[in-house]
TORTOR-404622 format. One record per residue (C-alpha): x, y, z; residue number from 1. Coordinates in Angstrom, 2 decimals. Layout:
<sites>
+---------+---------+---------+-----+
|       x |       y |       z |   k |
+---------+---------+---------+-----+
|       X |       Y |       Z | NUM |
...
+---------+---------+---------+-----+
</sites>
This chain:
<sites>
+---------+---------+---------+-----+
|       x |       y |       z |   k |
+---------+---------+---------+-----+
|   44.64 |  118.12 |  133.18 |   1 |
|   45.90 |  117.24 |  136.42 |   2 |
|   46.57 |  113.42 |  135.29 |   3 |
|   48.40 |  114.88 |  132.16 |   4 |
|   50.28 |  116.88 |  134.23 |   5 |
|   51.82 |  113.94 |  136.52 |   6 |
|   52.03 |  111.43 |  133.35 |   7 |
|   54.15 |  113.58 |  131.92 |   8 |
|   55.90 |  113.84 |  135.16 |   9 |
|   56.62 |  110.46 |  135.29 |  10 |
|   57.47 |  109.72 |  131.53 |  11 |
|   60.25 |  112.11 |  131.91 |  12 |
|   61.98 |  110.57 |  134.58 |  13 |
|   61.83 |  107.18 |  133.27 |  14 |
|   63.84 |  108.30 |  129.73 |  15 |
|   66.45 |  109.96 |  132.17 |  16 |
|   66.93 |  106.61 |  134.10 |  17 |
|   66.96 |  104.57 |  129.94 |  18 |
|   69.86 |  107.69 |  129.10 |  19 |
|   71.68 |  106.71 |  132.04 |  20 |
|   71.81 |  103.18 |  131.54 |  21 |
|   72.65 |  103.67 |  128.20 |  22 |
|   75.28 |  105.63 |  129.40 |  23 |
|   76.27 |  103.23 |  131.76 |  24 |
|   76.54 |  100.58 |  129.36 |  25 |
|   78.26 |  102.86 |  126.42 |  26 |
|   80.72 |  103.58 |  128.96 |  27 |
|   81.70 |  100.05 |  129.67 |  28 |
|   81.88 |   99.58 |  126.06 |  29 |
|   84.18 |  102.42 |  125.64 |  30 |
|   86.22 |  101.11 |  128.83 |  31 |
|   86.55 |   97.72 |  127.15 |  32 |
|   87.01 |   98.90 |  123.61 |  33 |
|   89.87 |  101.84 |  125.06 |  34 |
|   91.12 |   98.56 |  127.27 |  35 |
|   91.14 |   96.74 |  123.77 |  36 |
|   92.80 |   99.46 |  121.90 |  37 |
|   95.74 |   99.55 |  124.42 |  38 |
|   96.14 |   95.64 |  124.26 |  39 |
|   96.26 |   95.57 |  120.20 |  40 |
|   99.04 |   98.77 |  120.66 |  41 |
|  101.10 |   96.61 |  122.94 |  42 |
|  100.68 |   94.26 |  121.08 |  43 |
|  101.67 |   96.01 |  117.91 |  44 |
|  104.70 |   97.30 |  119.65 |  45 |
|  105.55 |   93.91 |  120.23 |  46 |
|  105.15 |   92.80 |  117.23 |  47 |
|  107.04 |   95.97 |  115.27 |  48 |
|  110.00 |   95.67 |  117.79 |  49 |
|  110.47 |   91.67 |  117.15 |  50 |
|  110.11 |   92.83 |  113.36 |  51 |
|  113.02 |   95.15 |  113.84 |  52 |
|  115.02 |   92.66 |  115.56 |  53 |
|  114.64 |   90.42 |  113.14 |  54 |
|  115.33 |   92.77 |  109.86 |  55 |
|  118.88 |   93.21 |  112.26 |  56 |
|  119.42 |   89.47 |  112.48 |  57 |
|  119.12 |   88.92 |  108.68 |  58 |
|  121.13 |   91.78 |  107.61 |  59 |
|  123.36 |   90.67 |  110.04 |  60 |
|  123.64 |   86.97 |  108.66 |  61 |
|  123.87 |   88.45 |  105.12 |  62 |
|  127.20 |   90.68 |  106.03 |  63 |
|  128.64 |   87.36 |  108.42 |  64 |
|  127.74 |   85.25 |  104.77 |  65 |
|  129.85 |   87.80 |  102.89 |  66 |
|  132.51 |   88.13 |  105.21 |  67 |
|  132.73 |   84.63 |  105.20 |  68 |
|  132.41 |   83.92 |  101.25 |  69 |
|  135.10 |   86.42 |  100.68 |  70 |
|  137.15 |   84.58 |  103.75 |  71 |
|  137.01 |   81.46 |  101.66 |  72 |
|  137.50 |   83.27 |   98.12 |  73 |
|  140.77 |   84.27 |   99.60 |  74 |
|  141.92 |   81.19 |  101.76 |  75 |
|  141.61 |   79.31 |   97.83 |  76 |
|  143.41 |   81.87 |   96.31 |  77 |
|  146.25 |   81.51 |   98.49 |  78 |
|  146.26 |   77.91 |   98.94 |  79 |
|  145.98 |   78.19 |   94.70 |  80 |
|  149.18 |   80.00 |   94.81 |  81 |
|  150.81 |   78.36 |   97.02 |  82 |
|  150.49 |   75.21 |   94.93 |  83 |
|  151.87 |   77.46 |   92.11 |  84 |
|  155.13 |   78.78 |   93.67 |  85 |
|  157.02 |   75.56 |   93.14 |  86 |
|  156.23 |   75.69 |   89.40 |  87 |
|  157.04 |   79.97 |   89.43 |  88 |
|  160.25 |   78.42 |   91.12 |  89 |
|  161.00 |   75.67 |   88.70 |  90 |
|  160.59 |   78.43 |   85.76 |  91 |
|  162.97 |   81.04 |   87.71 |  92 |
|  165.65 |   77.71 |   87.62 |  93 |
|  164.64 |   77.28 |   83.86 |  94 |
|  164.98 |   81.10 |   83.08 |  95 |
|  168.66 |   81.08 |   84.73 |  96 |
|  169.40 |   78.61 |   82.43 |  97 |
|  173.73 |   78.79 |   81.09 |  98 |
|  173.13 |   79.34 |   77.46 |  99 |
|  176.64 |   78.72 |   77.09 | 100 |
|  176.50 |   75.33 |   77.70 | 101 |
|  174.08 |   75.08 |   74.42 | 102 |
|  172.54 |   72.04 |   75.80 | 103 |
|  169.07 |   72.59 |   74.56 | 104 |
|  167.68 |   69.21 |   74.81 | 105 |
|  168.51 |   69.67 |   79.14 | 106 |
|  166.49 |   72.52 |   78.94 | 107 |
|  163.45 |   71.50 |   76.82 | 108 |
|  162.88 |   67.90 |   79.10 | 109 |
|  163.10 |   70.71 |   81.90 | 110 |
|  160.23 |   73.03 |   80.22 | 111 |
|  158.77 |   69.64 |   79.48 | 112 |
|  158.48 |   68.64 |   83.51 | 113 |
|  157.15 |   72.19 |   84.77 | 114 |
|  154.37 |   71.94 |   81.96 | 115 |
|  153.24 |   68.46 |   83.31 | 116 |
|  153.51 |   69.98 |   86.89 | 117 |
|  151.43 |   72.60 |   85.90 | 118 |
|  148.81 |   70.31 |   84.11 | 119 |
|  148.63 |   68.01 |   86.87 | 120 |
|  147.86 |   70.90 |   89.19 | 121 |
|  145.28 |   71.86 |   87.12 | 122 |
|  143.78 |   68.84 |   86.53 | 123 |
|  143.59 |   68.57 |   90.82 | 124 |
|  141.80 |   71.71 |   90.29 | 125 |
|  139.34 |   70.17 |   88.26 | 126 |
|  140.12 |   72.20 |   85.21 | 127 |
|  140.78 |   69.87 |   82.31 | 128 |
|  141.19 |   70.47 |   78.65 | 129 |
|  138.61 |   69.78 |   75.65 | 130 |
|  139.40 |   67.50 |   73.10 | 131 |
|  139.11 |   69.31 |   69.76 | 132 |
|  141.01 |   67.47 |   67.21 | 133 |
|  138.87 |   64.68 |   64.90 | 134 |
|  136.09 |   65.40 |   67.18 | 135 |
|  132.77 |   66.44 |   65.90 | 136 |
|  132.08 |   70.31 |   65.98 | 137 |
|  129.84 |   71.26 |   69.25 | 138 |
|  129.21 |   74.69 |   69.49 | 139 |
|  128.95 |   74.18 |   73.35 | 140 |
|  132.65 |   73.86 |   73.14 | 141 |
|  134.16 |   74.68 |   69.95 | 142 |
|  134.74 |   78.63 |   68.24 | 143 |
|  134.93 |   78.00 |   64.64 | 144 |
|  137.40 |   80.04 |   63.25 | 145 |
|  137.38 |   79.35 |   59.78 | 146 |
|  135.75 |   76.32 |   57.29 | 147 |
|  138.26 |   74.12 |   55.12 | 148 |
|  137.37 |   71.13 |   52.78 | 149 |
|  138.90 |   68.45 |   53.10 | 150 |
|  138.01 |   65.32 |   51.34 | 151 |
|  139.84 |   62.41 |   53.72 | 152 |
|  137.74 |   64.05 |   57.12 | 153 |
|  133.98 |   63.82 |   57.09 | 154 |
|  131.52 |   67.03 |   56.90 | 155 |
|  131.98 |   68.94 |   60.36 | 156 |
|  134.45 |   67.32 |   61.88 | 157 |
|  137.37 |   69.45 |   63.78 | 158 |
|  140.43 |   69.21 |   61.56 | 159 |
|  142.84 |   71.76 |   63.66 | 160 |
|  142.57 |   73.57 |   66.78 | 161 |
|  144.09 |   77.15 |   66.92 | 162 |
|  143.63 |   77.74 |   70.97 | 163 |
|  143.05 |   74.59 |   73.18 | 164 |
|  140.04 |   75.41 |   75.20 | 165 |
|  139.52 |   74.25 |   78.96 | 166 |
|  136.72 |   73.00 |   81.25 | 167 |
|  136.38 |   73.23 |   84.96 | 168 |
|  134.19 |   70.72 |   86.08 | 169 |
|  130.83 |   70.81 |   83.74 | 170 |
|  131.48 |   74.22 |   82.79 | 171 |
|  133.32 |   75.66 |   79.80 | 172 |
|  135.55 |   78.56 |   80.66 | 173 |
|  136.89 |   78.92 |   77.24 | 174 |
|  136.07 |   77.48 |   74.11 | 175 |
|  138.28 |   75.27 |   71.91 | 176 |
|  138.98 |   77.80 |   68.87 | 177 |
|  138.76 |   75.38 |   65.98 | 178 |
|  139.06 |   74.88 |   62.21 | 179 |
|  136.33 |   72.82 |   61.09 | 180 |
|  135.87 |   70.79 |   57.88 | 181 |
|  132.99 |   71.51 |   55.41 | 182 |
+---------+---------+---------+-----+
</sites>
């Protein structure tokens, strides 16, 4: 019994010293996974701050964008009107026209001039105006109005224009309103 006695003596220190190195080694595990845990919430810090900075920056650039879009929106406007104010000024002369004098003719070639200012500004502009007349029907540009027949035009082919319509550039800012031929 004696030799049970110190066997189990023994045994019992021997799982104490396995517990403590287990211990031992759990602990630098939890040292290393804690030192871990810290690193990946720097690092997450980091990360979230540069993300903030960032989200700044682009709504940032989005309001300098719009500030500067509606910089430019204006700055054409008024250099628009400004190529206008000769032609308001022509039509001022025009409107202070001497009606006693009854010279008409004077005062058409004088409309006549501030129209072809006008359409040459325009056409600067890039705005132009869509041939309607004799041409064939394109729904793309044309707004029929109303069908007539008639025999001497061929089968939907423009035969008057009510409205002229206009361009600018490629793209149709109003139609041509048109009477087309059956």
């Amino acid at each position: 019994m004696a030799e049970k006695a110190t066997s189990n003596k023994t045994e019992k220190p021997k799982r104490k010293a396995k517990t403590k190195k287990t211990t031992t080694s759990e602990s630098a595990k939890i040292k290393k996974l804690n030192k871990t845990i810290e690193t990946l919430k720097s690092e997450l810090s980091e990360s979230n701050d540069k993300y903030l900075r960032l989200a700044a920056e682009v709504d940032n650039f989005k309001k300098r964008k719009n500030k500067e879009s509606l910089s430019l929106i204006d700055s054409v406007q008024q250099e628009l009107f400004v190529e206008l104010l000769p032609i308001i000024d022509d039509f001022e002369r025009s409107l202070n026209f001497d009606s006693s004098k009854e010279d008409f003719q004077s005062l058409k070639t004088g409309i006549e001039l501030i129209y072809n200012k006008l359409i040459a500004l325009m056409k600067n502009r890039g705005l132009e105006a869509i041939e309607a007349v004799d041409q064939p029907f394109d729904p793309e540009l044309h707004e029929a109005l109303m069908q007539v027949e008639k025999n001497e035009k061929d089968s939907n082919i423009v035969v008057e224009e009510a409205l002229k319509g206009y361009r600018l550039k490629d793209r149709v800012i109003r139609h041509s309103k048109v009477v087309v031929n059956k």
